[in-house]
N, C-alpha and C positions, 0 to 999 in steps of 0.2 A: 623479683624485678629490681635492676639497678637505678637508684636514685641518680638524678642526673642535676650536674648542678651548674653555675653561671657567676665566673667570677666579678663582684661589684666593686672592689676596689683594695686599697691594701692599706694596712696600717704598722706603725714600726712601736714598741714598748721600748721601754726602758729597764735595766735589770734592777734589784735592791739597793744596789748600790751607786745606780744614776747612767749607768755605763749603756750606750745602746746596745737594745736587741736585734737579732735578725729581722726584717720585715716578714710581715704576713699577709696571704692573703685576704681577702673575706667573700664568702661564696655564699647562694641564696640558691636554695632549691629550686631550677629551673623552671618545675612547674608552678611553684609557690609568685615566679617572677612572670610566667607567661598570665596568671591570676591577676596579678595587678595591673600590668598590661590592657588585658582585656576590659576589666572593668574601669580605666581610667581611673586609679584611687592614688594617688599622690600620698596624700596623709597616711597610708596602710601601706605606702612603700620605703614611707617615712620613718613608721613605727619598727619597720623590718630593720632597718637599717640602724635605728637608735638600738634594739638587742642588741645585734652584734656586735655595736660599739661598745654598750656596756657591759657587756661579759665579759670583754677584752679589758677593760678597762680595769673588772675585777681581778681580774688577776691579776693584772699588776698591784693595785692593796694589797691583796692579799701578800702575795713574794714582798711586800717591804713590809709590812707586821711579820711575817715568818725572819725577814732578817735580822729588826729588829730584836727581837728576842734570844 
């Protein structure tokens, strides 16, 4: 079965070297988003959203220790 998903918003990184990057999506598994919905949980749509902030977020660390070096 195909995962269906629901774009929440977009975010743009920066490369190593400060330069911007392309913008990016960010998308939440649609069922995962009709769940909080349903259940009115604010805070749990919150915490969905702070992931994908932060993984986003690692990666960019990450690409600037990798250029550093």
């Amino acid at each position: 079965m195909k995962k269906k998903f629901t774009q929440i918003g977009v975010t743009a990184l920066r490369g190593p070297d400060g330069s911007f990057l392309p913008a990016v999506p960010l998308y939440v598994e649609s069922d995962r988003l009709e769940d909080l919905r349903a259940h009115d949980a604010p805070a749990a749509g919150l915490d969905d959203i702070t992931e994908i902030f932060s993984a986003k977020f690692k990666q960019y660390i990450d690409g600037k220790r990798a250029a550093a070096v």
